[in-house]
PDB file of N, CA, C and O in Angstrom, chain B, residues numbered from 101:
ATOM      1  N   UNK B 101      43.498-128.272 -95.396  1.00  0.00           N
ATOM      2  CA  UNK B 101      44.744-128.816 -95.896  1.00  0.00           C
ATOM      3  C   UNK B 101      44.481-129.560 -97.200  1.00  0.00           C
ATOM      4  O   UNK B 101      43.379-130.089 -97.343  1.00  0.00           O
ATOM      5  N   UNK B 102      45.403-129.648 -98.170  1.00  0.00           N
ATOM      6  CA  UNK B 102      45.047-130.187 -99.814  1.00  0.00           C
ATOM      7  C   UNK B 102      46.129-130.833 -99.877  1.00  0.00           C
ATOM      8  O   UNK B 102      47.284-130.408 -99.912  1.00  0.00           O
ATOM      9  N   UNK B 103      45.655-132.096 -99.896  1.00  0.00           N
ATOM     10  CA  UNK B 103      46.689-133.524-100.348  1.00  0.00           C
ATOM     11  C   UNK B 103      46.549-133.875-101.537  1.00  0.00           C
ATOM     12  O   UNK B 103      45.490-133.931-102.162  1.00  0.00           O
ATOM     13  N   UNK B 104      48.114-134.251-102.081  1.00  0.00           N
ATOM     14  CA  UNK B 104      47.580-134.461-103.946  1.00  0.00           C
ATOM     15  C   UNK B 104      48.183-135.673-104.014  1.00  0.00           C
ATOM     16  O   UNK B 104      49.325-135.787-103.571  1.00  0.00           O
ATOM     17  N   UNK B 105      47.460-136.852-104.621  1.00  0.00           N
ATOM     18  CA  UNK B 105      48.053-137.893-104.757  1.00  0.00           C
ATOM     19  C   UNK B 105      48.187-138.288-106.259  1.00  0.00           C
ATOM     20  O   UNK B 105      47.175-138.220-106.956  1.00  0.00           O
ATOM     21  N   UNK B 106      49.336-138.684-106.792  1.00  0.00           N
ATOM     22  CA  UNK B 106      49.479-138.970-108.241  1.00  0.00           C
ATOM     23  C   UNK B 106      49.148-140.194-108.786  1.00  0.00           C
ATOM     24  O   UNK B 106      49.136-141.219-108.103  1.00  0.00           O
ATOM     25  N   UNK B 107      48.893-140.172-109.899  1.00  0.00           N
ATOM     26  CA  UNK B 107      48.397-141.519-110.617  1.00  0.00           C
ATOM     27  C   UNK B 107      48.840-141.673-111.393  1.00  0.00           C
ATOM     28  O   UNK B 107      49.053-140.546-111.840  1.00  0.00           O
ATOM     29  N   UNK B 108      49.250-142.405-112.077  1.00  0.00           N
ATOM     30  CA  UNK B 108      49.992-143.297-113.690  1.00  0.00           C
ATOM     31  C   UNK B 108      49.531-144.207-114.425  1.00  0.00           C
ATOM     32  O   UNK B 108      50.123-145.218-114.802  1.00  0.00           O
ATOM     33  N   UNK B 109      48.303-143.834-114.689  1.00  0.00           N
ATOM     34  CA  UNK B 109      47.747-145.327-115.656  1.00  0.00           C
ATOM     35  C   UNK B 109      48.318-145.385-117.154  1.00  0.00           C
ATOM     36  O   UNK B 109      48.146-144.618-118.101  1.00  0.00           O
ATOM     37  N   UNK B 110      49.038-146.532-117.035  1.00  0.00           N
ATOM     38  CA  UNK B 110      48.942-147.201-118.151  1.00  0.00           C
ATOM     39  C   UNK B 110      48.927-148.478-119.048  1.00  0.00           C
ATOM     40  O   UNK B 110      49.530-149.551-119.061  1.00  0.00           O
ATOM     41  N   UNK B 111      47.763-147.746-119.942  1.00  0.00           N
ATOM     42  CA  UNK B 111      47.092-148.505-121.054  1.00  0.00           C
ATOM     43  C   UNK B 111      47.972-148.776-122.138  1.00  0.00           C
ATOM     44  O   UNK B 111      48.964-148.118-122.453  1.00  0.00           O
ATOM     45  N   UNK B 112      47.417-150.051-122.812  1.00  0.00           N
ATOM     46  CA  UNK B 112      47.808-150.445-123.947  1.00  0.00           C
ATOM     47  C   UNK B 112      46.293-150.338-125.207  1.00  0.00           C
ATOM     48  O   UNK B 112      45.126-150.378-124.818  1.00  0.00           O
ATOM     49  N   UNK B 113      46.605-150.234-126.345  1.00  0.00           N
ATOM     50  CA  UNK B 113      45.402-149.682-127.632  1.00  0.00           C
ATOM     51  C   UNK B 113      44.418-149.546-126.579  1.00  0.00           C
ATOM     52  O   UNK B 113      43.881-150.542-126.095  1.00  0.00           O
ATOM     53  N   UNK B 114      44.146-148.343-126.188  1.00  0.00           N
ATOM     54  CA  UNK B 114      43.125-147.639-125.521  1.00  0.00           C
ATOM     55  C   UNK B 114      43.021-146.667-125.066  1.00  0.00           C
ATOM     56  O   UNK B 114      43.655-145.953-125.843  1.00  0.00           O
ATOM     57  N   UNK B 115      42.644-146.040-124.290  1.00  0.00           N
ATOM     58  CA  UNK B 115      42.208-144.854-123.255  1.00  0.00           C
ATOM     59  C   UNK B 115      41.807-145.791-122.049  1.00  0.00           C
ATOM     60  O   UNK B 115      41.503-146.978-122.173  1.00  0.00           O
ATOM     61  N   UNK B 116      41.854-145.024-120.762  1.00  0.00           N
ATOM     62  CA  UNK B 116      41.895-145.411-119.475  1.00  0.00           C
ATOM     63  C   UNK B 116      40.330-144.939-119.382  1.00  0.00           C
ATOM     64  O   UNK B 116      39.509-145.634-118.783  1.00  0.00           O
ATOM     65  N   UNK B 117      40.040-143.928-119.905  1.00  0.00           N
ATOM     66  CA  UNK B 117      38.553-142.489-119.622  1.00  0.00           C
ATOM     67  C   UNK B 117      37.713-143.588-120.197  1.00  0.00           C
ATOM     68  O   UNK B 117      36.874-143.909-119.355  1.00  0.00           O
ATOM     69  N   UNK B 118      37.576-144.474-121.580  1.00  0.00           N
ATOM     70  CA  UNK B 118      36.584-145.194-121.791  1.00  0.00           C
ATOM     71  C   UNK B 118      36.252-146.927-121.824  1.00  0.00           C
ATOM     72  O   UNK B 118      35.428-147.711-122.295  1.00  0.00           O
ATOM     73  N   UNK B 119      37.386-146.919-121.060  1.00  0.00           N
ATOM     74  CA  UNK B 119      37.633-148.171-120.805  1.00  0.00           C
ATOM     75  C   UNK B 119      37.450-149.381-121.671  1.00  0.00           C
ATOM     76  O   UNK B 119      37.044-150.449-121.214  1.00  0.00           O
ATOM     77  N   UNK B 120      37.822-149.154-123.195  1.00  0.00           N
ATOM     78  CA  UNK B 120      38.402-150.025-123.825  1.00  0.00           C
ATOM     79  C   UNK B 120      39.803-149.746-124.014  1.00  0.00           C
ATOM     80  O   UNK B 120      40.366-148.716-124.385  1.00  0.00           O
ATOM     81  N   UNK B 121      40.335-151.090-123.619  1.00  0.00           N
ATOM     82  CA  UNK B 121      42.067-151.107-123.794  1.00  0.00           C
ATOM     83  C   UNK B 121      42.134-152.554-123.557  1.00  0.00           C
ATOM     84  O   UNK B 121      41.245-153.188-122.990  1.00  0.00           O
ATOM     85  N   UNK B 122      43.383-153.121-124.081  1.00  0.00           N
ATOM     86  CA  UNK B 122      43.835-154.309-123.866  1.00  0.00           C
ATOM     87  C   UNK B 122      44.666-154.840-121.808  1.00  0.00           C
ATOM     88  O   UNK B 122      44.452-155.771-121.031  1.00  0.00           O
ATOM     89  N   UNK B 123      45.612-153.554-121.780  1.00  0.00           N
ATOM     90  CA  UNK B 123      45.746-153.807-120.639  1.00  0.00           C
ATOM     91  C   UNK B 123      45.782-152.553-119.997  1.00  0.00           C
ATOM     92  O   UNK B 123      46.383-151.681-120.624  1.00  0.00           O
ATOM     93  N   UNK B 124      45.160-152.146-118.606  1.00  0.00           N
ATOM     94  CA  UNK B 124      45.459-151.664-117.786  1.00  0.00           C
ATOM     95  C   UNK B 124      46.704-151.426-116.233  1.00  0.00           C
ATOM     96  O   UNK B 124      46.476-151.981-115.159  1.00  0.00           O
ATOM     97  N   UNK B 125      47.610-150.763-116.404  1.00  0.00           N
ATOM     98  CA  UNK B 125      47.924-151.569-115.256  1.00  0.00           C
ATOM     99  C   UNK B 125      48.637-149.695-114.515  1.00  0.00           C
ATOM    100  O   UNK B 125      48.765-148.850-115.402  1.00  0.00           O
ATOM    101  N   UNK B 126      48.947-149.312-113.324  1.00  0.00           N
ATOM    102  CA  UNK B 126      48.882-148.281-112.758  1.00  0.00           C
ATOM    103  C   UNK B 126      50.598-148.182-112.053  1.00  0.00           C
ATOM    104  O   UNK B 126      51.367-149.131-111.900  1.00  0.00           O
ATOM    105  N   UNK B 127      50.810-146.935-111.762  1.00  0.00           N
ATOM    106  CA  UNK B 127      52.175-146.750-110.872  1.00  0.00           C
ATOM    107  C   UNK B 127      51.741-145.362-110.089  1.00  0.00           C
ATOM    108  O   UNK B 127      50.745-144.676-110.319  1.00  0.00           O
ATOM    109  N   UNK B 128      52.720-145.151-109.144  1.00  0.00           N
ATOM    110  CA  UNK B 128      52.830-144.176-108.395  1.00  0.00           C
ATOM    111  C   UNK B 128      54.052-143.348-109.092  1.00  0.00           C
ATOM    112  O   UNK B 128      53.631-142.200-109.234  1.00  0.00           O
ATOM    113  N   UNK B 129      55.197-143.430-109.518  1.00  0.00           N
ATOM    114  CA  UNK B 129      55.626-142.407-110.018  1.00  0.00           C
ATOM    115  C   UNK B 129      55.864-142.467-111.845  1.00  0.00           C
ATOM    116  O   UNK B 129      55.519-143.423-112.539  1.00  0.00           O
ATOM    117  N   UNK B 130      56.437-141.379-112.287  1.00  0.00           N
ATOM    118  CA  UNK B 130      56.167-141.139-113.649  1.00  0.00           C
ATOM    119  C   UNK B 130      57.435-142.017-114.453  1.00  0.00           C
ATOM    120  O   UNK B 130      57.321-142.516-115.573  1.00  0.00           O
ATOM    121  N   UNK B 131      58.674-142.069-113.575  1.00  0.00           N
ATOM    122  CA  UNK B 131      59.797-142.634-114.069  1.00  0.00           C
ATOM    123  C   UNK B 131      59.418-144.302-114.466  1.00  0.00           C
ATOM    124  O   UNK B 131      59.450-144.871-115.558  1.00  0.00           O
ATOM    125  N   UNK B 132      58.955-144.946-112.737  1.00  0.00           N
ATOM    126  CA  UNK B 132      58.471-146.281-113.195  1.00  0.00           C
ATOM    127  C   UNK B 132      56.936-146.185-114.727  1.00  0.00           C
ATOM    128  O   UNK B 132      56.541-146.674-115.786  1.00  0.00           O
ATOM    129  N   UNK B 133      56.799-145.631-114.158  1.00  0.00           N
ATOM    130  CA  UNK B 133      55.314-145.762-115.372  1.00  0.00           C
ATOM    131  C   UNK B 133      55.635-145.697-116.509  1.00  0.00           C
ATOM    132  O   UNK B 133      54.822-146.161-117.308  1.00  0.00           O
ATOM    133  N   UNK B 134      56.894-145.122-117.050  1.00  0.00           N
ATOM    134  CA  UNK B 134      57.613-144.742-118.451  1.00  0.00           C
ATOM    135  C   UNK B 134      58.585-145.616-118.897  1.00  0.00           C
ATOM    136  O   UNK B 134      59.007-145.628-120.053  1.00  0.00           O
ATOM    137  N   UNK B 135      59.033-146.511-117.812  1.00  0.00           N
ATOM    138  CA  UNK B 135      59.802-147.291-117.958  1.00  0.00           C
ATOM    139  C   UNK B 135      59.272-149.336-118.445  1.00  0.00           C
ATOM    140  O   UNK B 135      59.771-150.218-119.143  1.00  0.00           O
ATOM    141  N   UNK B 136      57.597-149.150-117.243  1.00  0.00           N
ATOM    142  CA  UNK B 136      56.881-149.890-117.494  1.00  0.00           C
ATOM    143  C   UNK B 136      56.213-150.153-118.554  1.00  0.00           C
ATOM    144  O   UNK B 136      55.601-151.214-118.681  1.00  0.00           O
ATOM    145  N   UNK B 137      56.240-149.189-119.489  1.00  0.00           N
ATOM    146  CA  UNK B 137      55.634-148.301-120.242  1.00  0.00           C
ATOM    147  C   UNK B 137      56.503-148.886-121.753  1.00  0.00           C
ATOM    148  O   UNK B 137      55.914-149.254-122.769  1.00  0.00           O
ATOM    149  N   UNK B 138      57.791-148.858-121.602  1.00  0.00           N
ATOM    150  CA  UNK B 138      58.787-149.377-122.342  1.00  0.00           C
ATOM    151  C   UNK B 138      58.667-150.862-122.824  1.00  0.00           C
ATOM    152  O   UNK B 138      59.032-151.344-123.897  1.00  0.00           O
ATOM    153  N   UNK B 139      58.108-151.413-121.836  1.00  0.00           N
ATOM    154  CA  UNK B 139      58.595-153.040-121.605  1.00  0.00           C
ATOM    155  C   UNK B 139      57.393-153.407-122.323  1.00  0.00           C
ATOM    156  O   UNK B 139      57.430-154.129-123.319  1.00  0.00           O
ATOM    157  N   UNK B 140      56.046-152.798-121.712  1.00  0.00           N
ATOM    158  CA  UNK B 140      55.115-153.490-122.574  1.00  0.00           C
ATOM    159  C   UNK B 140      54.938-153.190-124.125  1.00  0.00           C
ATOM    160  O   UNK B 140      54.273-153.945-124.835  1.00  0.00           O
ATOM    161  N   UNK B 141      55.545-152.087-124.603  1.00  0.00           N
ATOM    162  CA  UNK B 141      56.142-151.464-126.326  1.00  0.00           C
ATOM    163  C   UNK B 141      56.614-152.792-127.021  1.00  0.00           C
ATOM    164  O   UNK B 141      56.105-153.229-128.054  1.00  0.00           O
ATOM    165  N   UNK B 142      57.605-153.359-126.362  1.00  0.00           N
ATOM    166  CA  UNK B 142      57.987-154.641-126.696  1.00  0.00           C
ATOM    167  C   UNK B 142      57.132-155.925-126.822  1.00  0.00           C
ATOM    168  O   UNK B 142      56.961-156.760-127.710  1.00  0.00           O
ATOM    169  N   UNK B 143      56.663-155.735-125.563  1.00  0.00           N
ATOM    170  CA  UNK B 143      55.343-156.892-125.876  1.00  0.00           C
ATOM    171  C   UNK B 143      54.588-156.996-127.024  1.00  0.00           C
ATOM    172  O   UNK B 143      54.473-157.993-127.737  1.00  0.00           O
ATOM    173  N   UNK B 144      53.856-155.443-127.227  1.00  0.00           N
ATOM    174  CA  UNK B 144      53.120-155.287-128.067  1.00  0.00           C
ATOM    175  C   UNK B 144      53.414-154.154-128.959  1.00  0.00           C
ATOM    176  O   UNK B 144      53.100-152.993-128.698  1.00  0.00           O
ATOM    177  N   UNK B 145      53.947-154.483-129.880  1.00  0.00           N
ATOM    178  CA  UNK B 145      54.859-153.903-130.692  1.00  0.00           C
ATOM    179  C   UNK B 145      53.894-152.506-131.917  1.00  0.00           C
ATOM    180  O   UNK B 145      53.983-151.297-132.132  1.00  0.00           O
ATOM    181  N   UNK B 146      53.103-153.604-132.371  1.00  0.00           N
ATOM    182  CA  UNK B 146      51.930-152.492-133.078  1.00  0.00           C
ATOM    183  C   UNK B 146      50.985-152.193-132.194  1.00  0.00           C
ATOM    184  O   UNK B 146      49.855-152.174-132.682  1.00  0.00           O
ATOM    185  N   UNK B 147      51.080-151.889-130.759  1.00  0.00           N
ATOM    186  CA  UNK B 147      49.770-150.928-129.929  1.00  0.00           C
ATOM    187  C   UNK B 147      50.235-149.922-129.806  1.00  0.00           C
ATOM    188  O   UNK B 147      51.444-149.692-129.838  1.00  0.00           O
ATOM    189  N   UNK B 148      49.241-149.031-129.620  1.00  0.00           N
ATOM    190  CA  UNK B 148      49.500-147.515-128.860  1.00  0.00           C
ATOM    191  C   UNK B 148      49.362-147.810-127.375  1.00  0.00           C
ATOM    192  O   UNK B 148      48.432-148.358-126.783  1.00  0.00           O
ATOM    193  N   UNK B 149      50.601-147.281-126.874  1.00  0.00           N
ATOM    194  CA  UNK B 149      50.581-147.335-125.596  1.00  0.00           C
ATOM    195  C   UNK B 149      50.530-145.949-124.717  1.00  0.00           C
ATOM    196  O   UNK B 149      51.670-145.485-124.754  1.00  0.00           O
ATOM    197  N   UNK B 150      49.769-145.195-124.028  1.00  0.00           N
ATOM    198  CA  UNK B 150      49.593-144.370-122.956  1.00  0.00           C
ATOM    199  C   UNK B 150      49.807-144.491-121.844  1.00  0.00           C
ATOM    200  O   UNK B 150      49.517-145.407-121.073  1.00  0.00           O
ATOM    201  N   UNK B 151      50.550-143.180-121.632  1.00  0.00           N
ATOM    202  CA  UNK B 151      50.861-143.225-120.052  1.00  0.00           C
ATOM    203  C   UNK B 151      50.327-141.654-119.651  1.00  0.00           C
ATOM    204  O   UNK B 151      50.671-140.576-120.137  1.00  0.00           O
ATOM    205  N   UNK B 152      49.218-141.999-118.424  1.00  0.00           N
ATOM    206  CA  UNK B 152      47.991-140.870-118.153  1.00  0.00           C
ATOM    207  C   UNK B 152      48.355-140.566-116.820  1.00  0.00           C
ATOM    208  O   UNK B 152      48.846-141.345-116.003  1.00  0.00           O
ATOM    209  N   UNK B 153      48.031-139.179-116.639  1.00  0.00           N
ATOM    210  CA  UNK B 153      49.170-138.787-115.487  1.00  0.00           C
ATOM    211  C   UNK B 153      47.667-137.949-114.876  1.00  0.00           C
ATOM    212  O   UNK B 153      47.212-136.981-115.486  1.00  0.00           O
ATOM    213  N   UNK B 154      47.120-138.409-113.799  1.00  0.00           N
ATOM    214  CA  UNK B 154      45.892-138.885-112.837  1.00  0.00           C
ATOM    215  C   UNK B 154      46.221-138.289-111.415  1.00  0.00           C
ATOM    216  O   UNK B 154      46.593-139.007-110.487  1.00  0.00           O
ATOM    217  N   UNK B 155      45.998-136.425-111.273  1.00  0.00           N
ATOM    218  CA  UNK B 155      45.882-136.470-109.789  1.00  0.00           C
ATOM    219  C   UNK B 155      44.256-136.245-108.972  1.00  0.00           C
ATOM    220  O   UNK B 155      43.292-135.526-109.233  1.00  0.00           O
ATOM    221  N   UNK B 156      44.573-137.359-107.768  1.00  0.00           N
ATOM    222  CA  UNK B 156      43.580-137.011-107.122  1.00  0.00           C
ATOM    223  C   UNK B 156      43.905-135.682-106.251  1.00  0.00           C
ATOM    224  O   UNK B 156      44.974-135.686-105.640  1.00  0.00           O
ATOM    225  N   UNK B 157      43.096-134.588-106.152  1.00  0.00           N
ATOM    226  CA  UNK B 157      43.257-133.840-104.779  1.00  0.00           C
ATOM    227  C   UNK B 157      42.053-133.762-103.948  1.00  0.00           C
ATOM    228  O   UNK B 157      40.914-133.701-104.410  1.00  0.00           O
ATOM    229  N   UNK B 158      42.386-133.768-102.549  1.00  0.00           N
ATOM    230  CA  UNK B 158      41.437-133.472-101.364  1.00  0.00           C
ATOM    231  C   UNK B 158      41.799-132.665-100.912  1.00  0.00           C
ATOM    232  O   UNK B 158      42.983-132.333-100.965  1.00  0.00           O
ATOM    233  N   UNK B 159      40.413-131.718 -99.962  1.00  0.00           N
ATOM    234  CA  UNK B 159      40.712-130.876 -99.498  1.00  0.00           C
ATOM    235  C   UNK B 159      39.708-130.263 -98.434  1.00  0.00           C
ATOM    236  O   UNK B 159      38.603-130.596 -98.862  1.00  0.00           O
ATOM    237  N   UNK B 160      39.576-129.738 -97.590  1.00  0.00           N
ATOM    238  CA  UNK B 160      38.460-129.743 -96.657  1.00  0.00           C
ATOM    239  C   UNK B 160      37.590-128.322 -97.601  1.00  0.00           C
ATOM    240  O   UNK B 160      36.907-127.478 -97.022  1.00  0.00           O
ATOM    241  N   UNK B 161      37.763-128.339 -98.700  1.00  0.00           N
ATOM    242  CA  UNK B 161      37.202-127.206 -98.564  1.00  0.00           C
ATOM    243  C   UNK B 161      36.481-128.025-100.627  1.00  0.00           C
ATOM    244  O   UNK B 161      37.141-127.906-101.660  1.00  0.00           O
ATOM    245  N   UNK B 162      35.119-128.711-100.534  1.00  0.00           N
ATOM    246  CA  UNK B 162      34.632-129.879-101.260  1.00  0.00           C
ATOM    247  C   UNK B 162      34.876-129.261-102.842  1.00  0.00           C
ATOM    248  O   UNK B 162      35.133-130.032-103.766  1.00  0.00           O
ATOM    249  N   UNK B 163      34.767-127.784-103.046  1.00  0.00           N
ATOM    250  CA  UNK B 163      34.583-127.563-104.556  1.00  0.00           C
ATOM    251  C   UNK B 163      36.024-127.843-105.139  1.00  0.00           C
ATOM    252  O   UNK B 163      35.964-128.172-106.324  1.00  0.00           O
ATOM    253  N   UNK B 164      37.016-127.810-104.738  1.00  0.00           N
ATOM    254  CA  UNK B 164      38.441-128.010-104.624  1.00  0.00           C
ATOM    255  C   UNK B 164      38.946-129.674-105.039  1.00  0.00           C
ATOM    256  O   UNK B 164      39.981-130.011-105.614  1.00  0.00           O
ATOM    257  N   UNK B 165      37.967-130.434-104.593  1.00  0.00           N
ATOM    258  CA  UNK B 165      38.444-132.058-104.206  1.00  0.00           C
ATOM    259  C   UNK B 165      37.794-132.876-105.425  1.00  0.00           C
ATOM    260  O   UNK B 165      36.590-133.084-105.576  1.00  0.00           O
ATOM    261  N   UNK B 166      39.050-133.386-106.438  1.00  0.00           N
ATOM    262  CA  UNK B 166      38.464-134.294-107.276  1.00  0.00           C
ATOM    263  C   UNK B 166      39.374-134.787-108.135  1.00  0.00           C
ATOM    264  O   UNK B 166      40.536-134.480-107.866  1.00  0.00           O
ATOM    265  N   UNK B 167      39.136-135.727-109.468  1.00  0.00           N
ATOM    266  CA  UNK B 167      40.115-135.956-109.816  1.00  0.00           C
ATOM    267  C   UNK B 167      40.480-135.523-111.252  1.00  0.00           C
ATOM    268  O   UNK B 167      39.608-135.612-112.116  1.00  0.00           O
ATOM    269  N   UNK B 168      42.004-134.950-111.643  1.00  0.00           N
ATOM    270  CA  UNK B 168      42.123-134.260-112.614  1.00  0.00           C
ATOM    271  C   UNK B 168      43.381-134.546-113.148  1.00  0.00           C
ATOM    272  O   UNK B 168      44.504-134.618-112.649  1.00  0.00           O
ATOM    273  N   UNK B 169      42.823-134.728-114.572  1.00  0.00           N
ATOM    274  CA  UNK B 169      43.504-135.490-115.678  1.00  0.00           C
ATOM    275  C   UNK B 169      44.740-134.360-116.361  1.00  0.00           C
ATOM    276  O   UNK B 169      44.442-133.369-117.027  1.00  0.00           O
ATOM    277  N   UNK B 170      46.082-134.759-116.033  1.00  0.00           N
ATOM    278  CA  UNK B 170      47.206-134.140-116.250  1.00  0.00           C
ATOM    279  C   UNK B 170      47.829-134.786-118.054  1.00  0.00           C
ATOM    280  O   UNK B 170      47.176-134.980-119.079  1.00  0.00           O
ATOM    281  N   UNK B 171      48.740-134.892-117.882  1.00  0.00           N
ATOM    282  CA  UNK B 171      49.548-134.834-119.429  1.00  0.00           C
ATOM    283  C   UNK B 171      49.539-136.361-119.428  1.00  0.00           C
ATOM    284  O   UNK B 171      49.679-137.126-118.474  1.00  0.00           O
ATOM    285  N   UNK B 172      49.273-136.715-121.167  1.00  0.00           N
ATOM    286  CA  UNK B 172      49.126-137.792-121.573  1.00  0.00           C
ATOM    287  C   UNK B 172      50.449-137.940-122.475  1.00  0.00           C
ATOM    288  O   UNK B 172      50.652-136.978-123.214  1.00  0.00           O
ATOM    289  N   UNK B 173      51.401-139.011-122.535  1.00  0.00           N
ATOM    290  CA  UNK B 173      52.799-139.490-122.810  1.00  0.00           C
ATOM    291  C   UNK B 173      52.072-140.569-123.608  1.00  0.00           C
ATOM    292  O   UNK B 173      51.354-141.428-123.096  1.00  0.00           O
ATOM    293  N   UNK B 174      52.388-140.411-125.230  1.00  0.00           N
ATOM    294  CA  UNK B 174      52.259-141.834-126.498  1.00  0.00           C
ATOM    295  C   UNK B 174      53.301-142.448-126.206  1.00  0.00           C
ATOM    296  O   UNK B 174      54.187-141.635-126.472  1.00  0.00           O
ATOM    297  N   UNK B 175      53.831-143.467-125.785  1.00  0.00           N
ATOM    298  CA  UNK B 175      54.950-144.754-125.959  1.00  0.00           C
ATOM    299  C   UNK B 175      54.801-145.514-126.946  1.00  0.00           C
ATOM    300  O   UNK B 175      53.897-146.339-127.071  1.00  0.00           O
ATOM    301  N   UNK B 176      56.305-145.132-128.268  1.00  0.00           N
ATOM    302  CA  UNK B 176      56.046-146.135-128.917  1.00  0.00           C
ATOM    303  C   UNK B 176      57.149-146.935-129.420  1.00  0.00           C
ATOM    304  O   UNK B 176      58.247-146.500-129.071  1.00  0.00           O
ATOM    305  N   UNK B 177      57.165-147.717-129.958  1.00  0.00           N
ATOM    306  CA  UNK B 177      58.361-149.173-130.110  1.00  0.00           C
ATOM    307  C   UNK B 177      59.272-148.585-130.706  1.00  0.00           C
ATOM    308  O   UNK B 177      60.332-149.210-130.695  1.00  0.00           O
ATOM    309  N   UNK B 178      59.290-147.234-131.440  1.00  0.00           N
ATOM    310  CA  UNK B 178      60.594-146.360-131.859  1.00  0.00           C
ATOM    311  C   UNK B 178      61.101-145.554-130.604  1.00  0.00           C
ATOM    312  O   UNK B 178      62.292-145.497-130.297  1.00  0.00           O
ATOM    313  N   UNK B 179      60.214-145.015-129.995  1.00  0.00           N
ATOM    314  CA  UNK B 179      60.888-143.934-129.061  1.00  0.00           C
ATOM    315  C   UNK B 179      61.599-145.269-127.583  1.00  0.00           C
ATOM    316  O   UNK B 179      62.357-144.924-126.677  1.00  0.00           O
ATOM    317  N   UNK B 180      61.148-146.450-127.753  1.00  0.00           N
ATOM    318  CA  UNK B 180      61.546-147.472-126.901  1.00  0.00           C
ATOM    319  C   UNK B 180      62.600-147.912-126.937  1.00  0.00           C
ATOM    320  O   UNK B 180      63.213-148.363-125.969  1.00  0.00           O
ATOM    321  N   UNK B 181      63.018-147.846-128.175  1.00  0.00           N
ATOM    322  CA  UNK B 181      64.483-148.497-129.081  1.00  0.00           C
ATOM    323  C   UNK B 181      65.315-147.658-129.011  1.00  0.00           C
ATOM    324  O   UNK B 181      66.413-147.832-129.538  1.00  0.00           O
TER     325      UNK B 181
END
C-alpha cells in the first residue's frame, strides 16, 4: 500500500534544500501555505519568498519510498497586492 503525505515549506530569502533562509515555517495544504505565504510578503517586503511543495511517499515495496520535491511557487509583494 503507498501513502503520500504532502508538505509545504515555506521559506523566506532562501531555499529549504540548503538551509540558509531567514524563516522557515511548514503547512499541510497548498491554499494555507500560499496564503501564509502572502502575509509574510508583507513582513518582508524585499525577500524572496518560496513555497516548496514536499511529498513524502511510503510504501512496502522500499525502492518506491522517499521524499520528492514537487513545484516550487516565488511569492512576491506584487503578486501579494
Amino acid at each position: 500500500m503507498k501513502k503520500i503525505i504532502n508538505d509545504f515549506v515555506i521559506v523566506v530569502d532562501g531555499n529549504f534544500s540548503n538551509q540558509r533562509y531567514i524563516i522557515k515555517e511548514h503547512s499541510r495544504s497548498k491554499s494555507q501555505a500560499i496564503k501564509r505565504a502572502h502575509k509574510l510578503s508583507t513582513l518582508y517586503p524585499a525577500s524572496e519568498i518560496l513555497v516548496e511543495h514536499w511529498l513524502l511517499i511510503t510504501s512496502h515495496n522500499f525502492i518506491k519510498s522517499g521524499f520528492y520535491k514537487g513545484k516550487v511557487l516565488n511569492i512576491t509583494q506584487e503578486a501579494a497586492a
